[in-house]
KOLTI-82792 format. One record per residue: x, y, z of N, C-alpha, C, CB in turn. Coordinates in steps of 0.2 Angstrom, whole numbers, plus 2048, in hexadecimal, padded with zeros to 3 digits. Glycine has a CB too. Example, Ala and Ser with C-alpha at 12.3 -4.5 7.8 and 13.67 -1.06 7.14 Angstrom:
// residues 2
8427E482783E7EA8278427F08278397EA82D/8407F58238447FB8248408008278467FD81D/
//
This chain:
// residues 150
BB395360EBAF954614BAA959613BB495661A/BA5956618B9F95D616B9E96161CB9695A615/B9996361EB96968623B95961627B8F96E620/B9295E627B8E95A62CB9595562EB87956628/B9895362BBA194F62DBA4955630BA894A624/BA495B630BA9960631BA7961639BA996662B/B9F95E63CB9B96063FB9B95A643B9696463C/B9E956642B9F94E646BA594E648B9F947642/BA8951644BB2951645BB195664CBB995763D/BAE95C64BBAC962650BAC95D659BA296564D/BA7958657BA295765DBA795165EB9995565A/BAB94D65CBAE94765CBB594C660BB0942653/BB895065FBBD955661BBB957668BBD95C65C/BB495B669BB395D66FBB1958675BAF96166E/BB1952671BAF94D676BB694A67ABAB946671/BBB94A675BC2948676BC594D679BC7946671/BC295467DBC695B680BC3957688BC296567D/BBB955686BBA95568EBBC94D690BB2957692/BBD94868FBBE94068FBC6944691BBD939687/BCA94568DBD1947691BD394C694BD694768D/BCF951693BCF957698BD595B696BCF95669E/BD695D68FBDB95E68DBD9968687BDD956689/BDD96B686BDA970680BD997067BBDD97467F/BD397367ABD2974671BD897666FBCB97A66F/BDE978670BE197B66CBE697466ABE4981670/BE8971670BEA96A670BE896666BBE9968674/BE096266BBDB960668BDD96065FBD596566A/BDD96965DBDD96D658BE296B655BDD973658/BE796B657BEE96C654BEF962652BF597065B/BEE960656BEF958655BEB955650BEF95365B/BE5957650BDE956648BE1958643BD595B648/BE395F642BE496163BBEC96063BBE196863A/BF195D63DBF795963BBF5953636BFA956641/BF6954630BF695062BBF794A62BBF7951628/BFC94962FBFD94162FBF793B635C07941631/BF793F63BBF293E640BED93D63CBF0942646/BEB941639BE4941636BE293D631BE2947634/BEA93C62CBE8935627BEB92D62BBED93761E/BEC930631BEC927634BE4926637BF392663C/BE292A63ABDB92A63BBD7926635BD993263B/BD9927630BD3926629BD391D628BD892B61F/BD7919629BD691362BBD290E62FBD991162B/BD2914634BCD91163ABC6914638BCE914642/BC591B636BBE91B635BBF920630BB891E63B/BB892062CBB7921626BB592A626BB391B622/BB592E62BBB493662EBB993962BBB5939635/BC193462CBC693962ABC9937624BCD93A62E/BC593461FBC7932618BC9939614BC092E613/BC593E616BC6941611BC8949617BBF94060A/BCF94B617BD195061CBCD956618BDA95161C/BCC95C61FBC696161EBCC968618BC1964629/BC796A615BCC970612BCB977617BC997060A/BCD97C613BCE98261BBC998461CBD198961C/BC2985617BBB98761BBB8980621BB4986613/BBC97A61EBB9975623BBC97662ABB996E620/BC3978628BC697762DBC697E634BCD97662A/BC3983631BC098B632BBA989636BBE99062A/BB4986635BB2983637BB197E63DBB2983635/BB597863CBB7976643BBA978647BBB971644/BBE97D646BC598064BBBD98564EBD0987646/BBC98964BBB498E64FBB1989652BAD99264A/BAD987650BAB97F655BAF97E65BBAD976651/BB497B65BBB7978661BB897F666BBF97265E/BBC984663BBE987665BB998D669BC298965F/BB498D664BAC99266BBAD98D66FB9F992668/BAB98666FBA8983673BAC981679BA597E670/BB3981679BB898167CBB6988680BBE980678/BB898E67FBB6994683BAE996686BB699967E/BAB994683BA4995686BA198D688BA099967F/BA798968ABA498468EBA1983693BA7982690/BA3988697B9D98869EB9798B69FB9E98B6A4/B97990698B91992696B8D98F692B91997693/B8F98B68FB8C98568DB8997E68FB8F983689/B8E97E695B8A97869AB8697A6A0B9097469E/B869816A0B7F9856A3B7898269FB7F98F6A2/B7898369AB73984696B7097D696B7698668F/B76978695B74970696B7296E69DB7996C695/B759716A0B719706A7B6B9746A9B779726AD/B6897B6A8B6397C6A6B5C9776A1B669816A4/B5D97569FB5997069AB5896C69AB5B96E696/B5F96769EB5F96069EB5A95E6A4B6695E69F/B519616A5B4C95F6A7B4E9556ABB4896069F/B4E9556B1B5094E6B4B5494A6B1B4C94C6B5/B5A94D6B1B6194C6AFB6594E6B1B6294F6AA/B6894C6B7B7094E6B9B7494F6B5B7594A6BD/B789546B4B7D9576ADB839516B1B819636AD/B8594E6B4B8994A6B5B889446B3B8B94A6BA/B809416B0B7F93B6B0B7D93B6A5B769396B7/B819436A2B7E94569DB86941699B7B94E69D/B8693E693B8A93B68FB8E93F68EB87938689/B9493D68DB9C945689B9A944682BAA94368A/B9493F680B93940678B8E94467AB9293A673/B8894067CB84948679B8594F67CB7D94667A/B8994E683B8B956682B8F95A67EB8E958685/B9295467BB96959675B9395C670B9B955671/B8C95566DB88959669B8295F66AB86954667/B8195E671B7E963673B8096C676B7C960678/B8696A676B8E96F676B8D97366EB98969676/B8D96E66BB9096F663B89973660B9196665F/B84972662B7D97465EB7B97B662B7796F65E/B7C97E667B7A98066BB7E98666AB7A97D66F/B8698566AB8C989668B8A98D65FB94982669/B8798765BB8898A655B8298E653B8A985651/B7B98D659B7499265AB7499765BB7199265D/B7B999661B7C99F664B809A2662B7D9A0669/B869A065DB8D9A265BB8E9A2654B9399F65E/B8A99F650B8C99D648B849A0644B8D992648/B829A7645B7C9A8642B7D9A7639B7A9B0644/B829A3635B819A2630B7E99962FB899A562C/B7E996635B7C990637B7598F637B7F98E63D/B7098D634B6A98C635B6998863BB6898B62F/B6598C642B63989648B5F982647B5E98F64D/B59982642B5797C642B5C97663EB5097D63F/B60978639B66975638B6997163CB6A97A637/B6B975640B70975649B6E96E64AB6D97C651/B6796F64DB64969650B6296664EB61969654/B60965649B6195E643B67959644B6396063B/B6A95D641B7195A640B74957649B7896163C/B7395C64EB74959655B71953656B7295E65A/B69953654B6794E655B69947651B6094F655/B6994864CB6C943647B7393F649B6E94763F/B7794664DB7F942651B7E93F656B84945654/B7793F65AB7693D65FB7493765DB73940663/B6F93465AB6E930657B73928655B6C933654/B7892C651B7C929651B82926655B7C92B64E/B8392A65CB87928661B83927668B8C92D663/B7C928669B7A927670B7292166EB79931676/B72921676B6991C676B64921674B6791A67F/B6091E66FB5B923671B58927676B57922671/B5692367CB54927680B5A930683B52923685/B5F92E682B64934680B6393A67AB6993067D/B61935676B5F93A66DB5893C670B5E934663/B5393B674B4F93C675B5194267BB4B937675/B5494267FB58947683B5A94D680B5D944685/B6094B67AB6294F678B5E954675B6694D676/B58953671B5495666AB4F95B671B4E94E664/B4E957677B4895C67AB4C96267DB44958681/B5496067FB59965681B5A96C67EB5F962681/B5C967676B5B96F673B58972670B5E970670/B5196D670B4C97266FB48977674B4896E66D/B4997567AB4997C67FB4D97F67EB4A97A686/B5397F67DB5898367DB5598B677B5F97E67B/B54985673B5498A66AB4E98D66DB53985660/B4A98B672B4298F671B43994676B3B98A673/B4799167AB46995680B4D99D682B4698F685/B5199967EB5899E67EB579A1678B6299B67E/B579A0672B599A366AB519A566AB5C99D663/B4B9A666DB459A966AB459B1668B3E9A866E/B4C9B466CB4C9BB66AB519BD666B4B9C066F/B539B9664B589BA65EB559B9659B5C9B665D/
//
């Protein structure tokens, strides 16, 4: 598993905290149960290969900021989301927009243009364009307008 699967698992996780409304801690513990995780591997091909402890160090921070600094994070998206009701906004691409946003302001070993690459690239793969086009203008305010004095 790389950086970028380790960073889907992230965003796939935090999407299943708000759809069930349940705890990252909860979440945490049932992903990295080995056997949940290698029944997972026949339905999709994310959990072929289980994450080792840097990877796993990494999702648990992931889920785990974003879990705590949730409402601070959905300020931000609601701030942004420019003629956008934050209720009419995907639990995917909030997750991904959770996900990149959390790792701008909390993960300085994370390259910011990195971040939103790869955000955009998740979005891409799970929502409509006009979404991915949502998402990329979101956090690009964000990165310009929160992180310029950092």
């Amino acid at each position: 598993m790389n950086r970028t699967e380790a960073r889907e698992l992230a965003v796939r996780l935090c999407y299943e905290i708000s759809a069930k409304e349940c705890s990252y801690e909860d979440v945490l513990s049932q992903m990295f149960s080995r056997e949940y995780f290698d029944s997972l591997a026949q339905e999709d091909v994310l959990y072929s290969s289980y994450p080792d402890e840097k990877q796993k160090d990494y999702i648990t921070t992931l889920v785990k900021g974003i879990g705590e600094h949730s409402a601070e994070l959905d300020g931000y998206v609601a701030k942004y989301a420019k003629g956008w009701q934050f209720a009419r906004i995907s639990r995917t691409a909030l997750a991904v927009m959770k996900t990149c946003m959390y790792e701008t302001m909390y993960m300085p070993e994370i390259p910011r243009r990195a971040a939103v690459n790869e955000a955009v690239e998740l979005a891409k793969k799970y929502d409509a364009p006009e979404t991915v086009a949502f998402v990329n203008g979101v956090l690009g305010s964000f990165v310009r307008e929160e992180l310029a004095a950092l």
